[in-house]
C-alpha positions in Angstrom: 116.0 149.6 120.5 119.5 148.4 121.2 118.6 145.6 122.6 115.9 145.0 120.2 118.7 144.6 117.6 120.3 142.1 119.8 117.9 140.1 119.7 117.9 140.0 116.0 121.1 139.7 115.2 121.4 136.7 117.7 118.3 134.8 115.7 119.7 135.6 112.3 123.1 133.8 113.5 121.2 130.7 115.0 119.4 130.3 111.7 122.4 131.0 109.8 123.9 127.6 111.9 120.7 125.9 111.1 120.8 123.4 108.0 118.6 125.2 105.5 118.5 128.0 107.5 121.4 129.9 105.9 119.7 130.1 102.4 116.4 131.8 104.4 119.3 134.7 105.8 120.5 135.0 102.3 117.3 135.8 101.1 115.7 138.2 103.7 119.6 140.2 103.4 119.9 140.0 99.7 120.7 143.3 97.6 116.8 143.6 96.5 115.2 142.3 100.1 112.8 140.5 98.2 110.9 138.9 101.3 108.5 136.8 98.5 111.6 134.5 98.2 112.3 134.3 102.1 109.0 133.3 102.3 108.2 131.1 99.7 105.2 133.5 99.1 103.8 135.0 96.2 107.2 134.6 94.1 107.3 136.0 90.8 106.4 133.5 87.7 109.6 131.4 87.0 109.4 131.8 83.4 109.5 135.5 83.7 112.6 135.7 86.0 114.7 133.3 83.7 113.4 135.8 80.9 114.7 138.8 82.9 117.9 137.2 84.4 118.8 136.2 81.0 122.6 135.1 80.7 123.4 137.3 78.1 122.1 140.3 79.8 125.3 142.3 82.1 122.8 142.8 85.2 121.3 139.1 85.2 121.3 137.1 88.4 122.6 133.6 88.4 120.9 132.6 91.4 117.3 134.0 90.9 117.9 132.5 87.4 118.9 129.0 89.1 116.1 128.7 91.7 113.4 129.5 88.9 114.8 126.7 87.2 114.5 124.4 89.6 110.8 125.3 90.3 109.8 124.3 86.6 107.9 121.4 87.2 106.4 119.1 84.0 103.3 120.3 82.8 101.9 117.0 81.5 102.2 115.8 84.9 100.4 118.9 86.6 97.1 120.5 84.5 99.8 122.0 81.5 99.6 121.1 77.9 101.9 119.5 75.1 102.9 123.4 74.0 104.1 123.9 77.2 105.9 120.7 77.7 107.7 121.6 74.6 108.7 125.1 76.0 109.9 124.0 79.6 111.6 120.9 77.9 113.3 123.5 75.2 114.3 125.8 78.1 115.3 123.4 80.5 117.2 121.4 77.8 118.9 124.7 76.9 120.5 125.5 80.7 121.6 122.2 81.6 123.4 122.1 78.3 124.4 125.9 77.6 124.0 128.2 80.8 127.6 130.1 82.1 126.7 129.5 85.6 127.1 125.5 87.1 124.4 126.4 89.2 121.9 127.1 86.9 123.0 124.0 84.9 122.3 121.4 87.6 119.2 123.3 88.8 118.3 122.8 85.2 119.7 119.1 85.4 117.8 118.0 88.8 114.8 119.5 87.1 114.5 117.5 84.6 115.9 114.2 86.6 111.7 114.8 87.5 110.2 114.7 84.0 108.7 111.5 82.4 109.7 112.3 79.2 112.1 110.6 76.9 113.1 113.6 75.6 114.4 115.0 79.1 116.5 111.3 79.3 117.9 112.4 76.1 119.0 116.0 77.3 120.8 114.5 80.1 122.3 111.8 78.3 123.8 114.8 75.9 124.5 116.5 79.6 126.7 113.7 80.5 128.3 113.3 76.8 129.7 116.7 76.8 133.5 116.3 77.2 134.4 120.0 77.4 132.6 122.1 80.8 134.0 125.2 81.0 134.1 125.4 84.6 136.4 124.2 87.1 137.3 120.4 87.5 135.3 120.1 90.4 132.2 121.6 88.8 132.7 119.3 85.5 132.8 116.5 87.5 129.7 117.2 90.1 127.5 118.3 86.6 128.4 114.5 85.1 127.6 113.1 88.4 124.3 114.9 88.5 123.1 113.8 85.2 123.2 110.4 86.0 121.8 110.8 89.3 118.8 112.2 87.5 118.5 109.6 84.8 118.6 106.9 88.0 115.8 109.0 89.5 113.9 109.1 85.7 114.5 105.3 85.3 113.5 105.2 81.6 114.3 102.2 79.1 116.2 104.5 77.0 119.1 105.2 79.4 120.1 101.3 80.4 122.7 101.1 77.5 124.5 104.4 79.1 124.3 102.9 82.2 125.5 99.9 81.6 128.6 101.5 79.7 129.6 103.8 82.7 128.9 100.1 85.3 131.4 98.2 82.7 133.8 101.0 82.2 137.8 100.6 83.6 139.1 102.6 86.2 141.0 105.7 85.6 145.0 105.2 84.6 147.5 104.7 87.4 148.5 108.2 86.7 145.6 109.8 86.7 144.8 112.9 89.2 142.4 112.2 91.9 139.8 114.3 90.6 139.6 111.6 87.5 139.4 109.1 89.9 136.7 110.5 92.1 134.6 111.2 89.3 135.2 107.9 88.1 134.5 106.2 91.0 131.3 108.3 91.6 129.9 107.7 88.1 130.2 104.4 88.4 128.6 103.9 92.1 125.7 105.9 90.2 125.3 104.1 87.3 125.5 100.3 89.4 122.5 102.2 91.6 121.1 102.8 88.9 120.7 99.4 87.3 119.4 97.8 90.2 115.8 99.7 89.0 115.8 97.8 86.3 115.0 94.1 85.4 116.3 93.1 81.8 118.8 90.9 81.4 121.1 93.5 80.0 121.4 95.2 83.6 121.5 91.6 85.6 124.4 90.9 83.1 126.4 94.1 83.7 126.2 93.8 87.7 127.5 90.2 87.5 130.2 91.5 85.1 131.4 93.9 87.6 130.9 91.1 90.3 133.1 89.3 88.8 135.8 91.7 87.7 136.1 94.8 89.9 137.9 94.2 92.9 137.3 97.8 94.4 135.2 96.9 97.4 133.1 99.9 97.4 132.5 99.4 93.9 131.5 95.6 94.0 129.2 96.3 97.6 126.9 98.3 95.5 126.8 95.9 92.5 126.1 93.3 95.0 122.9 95.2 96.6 122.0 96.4 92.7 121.5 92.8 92.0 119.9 91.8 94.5 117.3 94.4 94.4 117.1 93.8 90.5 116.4 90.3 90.5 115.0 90.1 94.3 117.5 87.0 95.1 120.3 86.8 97.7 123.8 86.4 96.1 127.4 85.6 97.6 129.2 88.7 98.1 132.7 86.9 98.1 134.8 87.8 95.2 136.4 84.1 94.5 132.9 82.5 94.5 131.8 84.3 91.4 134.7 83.1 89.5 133.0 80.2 88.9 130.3 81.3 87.3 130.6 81.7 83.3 128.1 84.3 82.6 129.9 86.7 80.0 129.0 86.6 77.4 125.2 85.0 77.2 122.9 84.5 74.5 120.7 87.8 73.5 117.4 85.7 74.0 117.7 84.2 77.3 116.7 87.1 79.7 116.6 84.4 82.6 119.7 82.2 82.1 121.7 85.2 84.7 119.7 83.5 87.4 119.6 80.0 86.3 122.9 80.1 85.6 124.0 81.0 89.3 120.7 79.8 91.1 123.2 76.0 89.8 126.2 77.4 92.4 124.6 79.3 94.4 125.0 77.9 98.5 121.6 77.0 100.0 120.5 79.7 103.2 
């Protein structure tokens, strides 16, 4: 029996060492050795565990409240109804903007990153609005980060003008702390990402603003590879060559005078 235990103990710390393997021990030791969650079998409705892990309640559980949230998937897109696409949006809307626990808001927040609804877009544009997160600076930062992540992964029309504001936006103040910096730095990485999905003019305009302005290297690399996926053309990456180009500001309806414009300067490959 000893060594039977041996042998056990020995697998649960190889697992544990294992990426992905450490959230499988967690389960399988938890409090209420609820092996339906260690083994993806047979778990209980997610709508009924966020009912009974209810924030407000003294006894409610962040984490079982967290990973049912992530498991609500949109019912438009798989055999649900418009009712229920109102309820999930209305709940998921409601954690990613509301819920005490950071975990539960970006399970909430990656969630909805997987809707096709405009309405979601519009949660998580409110999710990246809100100024005051009561958790720490770290967790503030990662929950603004994660929005736009998931409005990237959503791609909808509706969320270019917010994208475009976070690409244009300055860097932090000299003084700043590094955590400001960081999270500015990472929201803007995301948000230039971002608008190489997209093909209007207002998102080729914003990554040849940055090209010509920001002289952060990181920052410019990934407007460089944004435009070039947005507009599926090869541009000079060196920062003096797009000083001569004049394309700020341009006229509202010429969506292809970006291109023209530089296809005139542009070295022949």
């Amino acid at each position: 029996m000893f060594v039977r235990w041996r042998i056990v103990l020995t697998l649960a710390g190889l697992l544990a060492a294992v990426p992905g393997c450490a959230n499988f021990w967690d389960e399988i030791t938890s409090s209420e050795r609820d092996m339906r969650y260690a083994f993806n079998y047979n778990k209980p409705d997610p709508l009924i565990v966020i009912r009974d892990n209810d924030s407000s309640k003294a006894n409610a559980d962040g984490l079982r409240r967290a990973e049912a949230l992530g498991r609500l998937k949109e019912p438009l897109k798989n055999g649900g109804n418009a009712q229920d696409q109102d309820a999930y949006l209305r709940i998921l809307g409601a954690a990613a903007t509301t819920d005490r626990e950071p975990l539960c808001r970006l399970a909430a927040i990656r969630a909805l990153g997987k809707f096709q609804d405009q309405r979601a877009a519009s949660t998580l544009e409110d999710v990246f609005n809100q100024q005051k997160l009561p958790f720490t600076a770290e967790n503030n930062s990662m929950i603004h980060r994660e929005a736009l992540v998931a409005l990237e992964n959503m791609r909808d029309p509706s969320s270019l003008p917010l994208l475009i504001r976070v690409a244009r936006q300055p860097g932090p103040p000299k003084n700043a702390d590094r955590v400001d910096r960081m999270q500015t730095q990472d929201e803007r990485i995301v948000a230039i990402r971002a608008l190489g999905k997209y093909r209007e003019k207002e998102a080729v305009d914003a990554l040849a603003f940055v090209l010509k302005t920001e002289k952060d290297i990181a920052l410019r690399d990934r407007a460089h590879s944004s435009l070039e996926e947005s507009t599926g053309k090869r541009w000079p990456t060196q920062f003096d060559e797009w000083q001569k180009a004049s394309v700020d500001p341009l006229p509202p309806d010429d969506r292809n005078q970006v291109i023209q414009l530089m296809s005139s300067w542009m070295p022949k490959w």
